[in-house]
N, C-alpha and C positions, 0 to 999 in steps of 0.2 A: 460793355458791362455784362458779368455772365453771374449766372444764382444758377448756385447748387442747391437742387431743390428733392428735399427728399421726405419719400409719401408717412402721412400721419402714423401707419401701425408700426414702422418701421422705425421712427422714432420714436415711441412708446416705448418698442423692445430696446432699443440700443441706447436709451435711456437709463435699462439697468446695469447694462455694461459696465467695466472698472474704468476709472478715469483714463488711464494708459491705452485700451481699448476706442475710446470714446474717440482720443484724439489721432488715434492710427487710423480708424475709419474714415473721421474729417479730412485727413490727409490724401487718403486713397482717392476720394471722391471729388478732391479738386484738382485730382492729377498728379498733385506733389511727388507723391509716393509709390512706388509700382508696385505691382500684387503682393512678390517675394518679401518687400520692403513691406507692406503690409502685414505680410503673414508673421513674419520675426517678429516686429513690435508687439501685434496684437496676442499671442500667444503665448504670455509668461506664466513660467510656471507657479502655482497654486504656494504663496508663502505659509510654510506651517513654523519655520523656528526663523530663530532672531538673531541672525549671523553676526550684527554687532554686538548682540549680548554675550554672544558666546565667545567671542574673538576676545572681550575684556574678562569673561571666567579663567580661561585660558591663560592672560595676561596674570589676573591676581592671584592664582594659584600657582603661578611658574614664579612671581618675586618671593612670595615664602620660600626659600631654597629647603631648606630643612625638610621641612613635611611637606612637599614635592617628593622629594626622595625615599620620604617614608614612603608613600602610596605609590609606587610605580612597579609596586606587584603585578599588578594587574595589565598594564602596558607590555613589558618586559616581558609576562609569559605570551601573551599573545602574537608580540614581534617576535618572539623565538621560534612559533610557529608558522609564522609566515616567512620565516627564514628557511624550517625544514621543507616546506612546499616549493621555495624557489630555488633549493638545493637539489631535491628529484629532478627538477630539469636539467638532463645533462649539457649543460651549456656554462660557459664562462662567457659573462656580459663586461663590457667593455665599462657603459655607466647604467648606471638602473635609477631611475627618479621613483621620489617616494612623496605621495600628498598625504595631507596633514601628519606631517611627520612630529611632531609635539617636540618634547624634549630633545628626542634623536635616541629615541627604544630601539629602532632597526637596528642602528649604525652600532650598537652593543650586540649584538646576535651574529650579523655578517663578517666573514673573513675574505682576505685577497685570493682565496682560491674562488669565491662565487664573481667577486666584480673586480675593477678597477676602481670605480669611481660612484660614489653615492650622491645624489644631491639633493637634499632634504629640502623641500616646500612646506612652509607653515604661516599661517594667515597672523599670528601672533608675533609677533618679535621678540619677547622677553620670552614667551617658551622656545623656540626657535635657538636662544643664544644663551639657555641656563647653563649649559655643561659646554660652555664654549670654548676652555680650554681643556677638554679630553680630549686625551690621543684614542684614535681606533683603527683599526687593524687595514684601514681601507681609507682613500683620499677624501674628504669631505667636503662638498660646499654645501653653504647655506642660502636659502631664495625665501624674500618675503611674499607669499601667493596664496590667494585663496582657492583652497583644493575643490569648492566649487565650480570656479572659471580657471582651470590651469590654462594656461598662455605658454605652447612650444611649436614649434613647427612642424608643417605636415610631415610624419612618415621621416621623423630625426629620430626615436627612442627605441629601444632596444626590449626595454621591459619597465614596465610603470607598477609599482604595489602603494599601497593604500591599507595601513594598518590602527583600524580604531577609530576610524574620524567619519566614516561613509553613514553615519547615524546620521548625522546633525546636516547634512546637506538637503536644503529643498529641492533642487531638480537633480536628483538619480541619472532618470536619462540621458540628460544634455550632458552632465559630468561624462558620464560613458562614452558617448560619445566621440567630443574632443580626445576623451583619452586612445580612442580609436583609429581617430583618422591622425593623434601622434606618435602612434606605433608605428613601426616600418611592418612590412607584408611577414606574417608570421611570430610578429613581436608579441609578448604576452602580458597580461594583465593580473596580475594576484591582489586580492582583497579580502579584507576582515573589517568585521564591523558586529555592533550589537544587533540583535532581532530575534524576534519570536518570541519564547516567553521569560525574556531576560527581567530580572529581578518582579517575578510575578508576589513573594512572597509580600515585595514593599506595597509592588501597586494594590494587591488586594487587600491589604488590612488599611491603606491609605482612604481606599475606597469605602470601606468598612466604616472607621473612625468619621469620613464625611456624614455618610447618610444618619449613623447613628448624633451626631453634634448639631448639622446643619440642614439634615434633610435634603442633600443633595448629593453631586460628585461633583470635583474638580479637577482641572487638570494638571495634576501632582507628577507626574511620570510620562516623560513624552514617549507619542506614539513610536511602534517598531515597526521595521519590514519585516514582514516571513520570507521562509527559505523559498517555496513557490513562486513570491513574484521576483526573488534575485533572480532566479533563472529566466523569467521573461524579461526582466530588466538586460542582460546580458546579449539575450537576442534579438530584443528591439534595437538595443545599440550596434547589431553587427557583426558582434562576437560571434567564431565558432567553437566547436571542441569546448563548449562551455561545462564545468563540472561545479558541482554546489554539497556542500557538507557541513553537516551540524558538528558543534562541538562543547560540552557544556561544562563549565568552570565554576565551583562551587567556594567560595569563601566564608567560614564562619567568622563570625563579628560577639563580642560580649551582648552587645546588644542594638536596637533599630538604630537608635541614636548615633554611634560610633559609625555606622554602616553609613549615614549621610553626611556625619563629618568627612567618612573618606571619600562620599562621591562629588562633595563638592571642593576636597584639596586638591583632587586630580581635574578637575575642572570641567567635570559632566554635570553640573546643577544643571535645572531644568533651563529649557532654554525657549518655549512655546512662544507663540507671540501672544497667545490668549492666557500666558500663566498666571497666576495672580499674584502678586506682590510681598507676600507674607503668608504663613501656617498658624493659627492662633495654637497658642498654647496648650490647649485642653484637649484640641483633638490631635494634635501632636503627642498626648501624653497617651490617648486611648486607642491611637495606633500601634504605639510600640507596647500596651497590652494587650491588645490582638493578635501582635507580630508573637509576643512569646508568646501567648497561649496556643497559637494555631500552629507553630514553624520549632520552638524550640527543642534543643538538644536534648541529650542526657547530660549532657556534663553544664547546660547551662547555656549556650552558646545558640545564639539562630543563626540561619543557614542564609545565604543570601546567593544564587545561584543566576550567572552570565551565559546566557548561551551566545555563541560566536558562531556566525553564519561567512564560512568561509568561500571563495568564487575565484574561479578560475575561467580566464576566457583569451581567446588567440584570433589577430587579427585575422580575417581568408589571406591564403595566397594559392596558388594553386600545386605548389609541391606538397601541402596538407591529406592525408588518407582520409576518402570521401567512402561514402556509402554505395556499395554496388549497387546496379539498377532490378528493380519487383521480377520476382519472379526467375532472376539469372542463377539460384540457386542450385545444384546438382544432387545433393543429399536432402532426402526427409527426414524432423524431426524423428517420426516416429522407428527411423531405422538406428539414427544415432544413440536413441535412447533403449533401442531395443526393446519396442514394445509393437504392438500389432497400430498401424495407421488405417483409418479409414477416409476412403473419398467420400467427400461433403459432394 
């Protein structure tokens, strides 16, 4: 008979640990489990949104067909931009996968001169198969996947983009990752996504109408990444030749109101796991006088402004242009510039 016996401060602390934690440690400690198998378990990423909630926004906003298609402004421009970025690469890819592919915005942008073969991943089904008998200029398949956990084999893919979905994922890194080690050696990665201070005009009069109603804040607007931790995101996963660019989209709306009917047609409602259930009325009303007092137009109109934080990154291989080594320099700045250099 054997007891695993472990000292009192040590369960105090591991007491506050998360369940999943709790029992990956008991495992470890009676052998079941070995380190590695420990470490996976025990370190799950930090849940900030509600993958099922959002996989059924998704779902309810792709069966209204109608106004689906009204709101795919905003989709449409930004896969067209992720289309000119993977057009600069002079390369014709064979297939290119695309996660959370929604409707299939890419598949409208791209031509057979960039691919062969497109193959849209989406964690939805009903958006996934809204426009599912359009023709497009390039072969198409459809995969039901959540573009959090894509599932393809090591070192199969060619080039992986990601256009508009990389907001709503809890673990960034681990995404990247996989997408990484599914690239073949120099295969590349294109993505867009919301961050920074995408629709600042909502959050802060949101914020605004709280404190002034309830003496508080909520969370009405989920959090964004900035463009600074894309790029460490990028090379914690691996990436090299990593590039990151802002780019910012401004759409005027009659008014607050309209502005969140469309962000919940298109199926960005909020998606937090701490969000709260309902907006009372009142302070819904003295938001969108906040919005137009602080934000509106001349002709009437507030502005309601997306920043798209675009990223680019390429698997290593070693036929990649690397950085010469310190100091193998021949020329000084201050010759090239033609100006007097001094020795420090």
């Amino acid at each position: 008979m054997s007891v695993n016996w472990v000292p009192r401060g040590l369960r105090r602390a591991t007491a506050q640990f998360p369940v999943a934690t709790r029992l990956a440690l008991r495992n470890y400690s009676s052998g079941k489990d070995t380190a590695r198998e420990f470490i996976e378990k025990a370190a799950t990423p930090f849940e900030v949104f509600d993958r099922n909630a959002k996989r059924m926004q998704r779902s309810r906003a792709a069966s209204r067909t109608q106004t689906s298609h009204e709101v795919d402004y905003l989709r449409d421009e930004v896969a067209a931009r992720v289309a000119d970025r993977l057009l600069d690469i002079k390369r014709r890819y064979h297939t290119v996968v695309e996660l959370g592919a929604g409707c299939g915005h890419l598949a409208k942008a791209v031509d057979d001169d960039m691919m062969d073969k497109l193959i849209m991943c989406e964690m939805s089904p009903q958006a996934l198969s809204r426009d599912a008998d359009t023709q497009y200029d390039v072969e198409v398949e459809r995969r039901v996947m959540d573009e959090e956990m894509p599932q393809f084999e090591d070192e199969s893919l060619d080039a992986v983009v990601s256009s508009l979905s990389m907001h709503w994922v809890n673990d960034l890194p681990g995404m990247l990752i996989r997408v990484r080690k599914a690239l073949v050696p120099d295969g590349v990665f294109i993505g867009a996504m919301l961050g920074g201070d995408s629709l600042f005009e909502l959050r802060s009069s949101l914020q605004l109408a709280d404190v002034e109603r309830d003496g508080g804040i909520a969370a009405r607007v989920s959090p964004l990444t900035s463009s600074r931790d894309v790029g460490n995101l990028l090379s914690r996963a691996g990436m090299t030749l990593s590039t990151v660019d802002l780019d910012d989209i401004v759409v005027n709306y009659p008014s607050m109101l309209h502005l969140i009917s469309d962000i919940n047609a298109m199926g960005e409602g909020n998606a937090v796991v701490q969000r709260l259930p309902f907006i009372k009325r009142d302070t819904l009303v003295a938001a969108s006088a906040i919005y137009k007092e602080l934000y509106q137009n001349k002709d009437g109109t507030v502005p309601a402004t997306f920043q798209i934080i675009y990223m680019i990154g390429w698997k290593p291989d070693p036929s990649q242009p690397k950085p010469l080594p310190r100091g193998s320099g021949k020329a000084s700045l201050g010759e090239l510039f033609d100006t007097k250099s001094q020795k420090l």
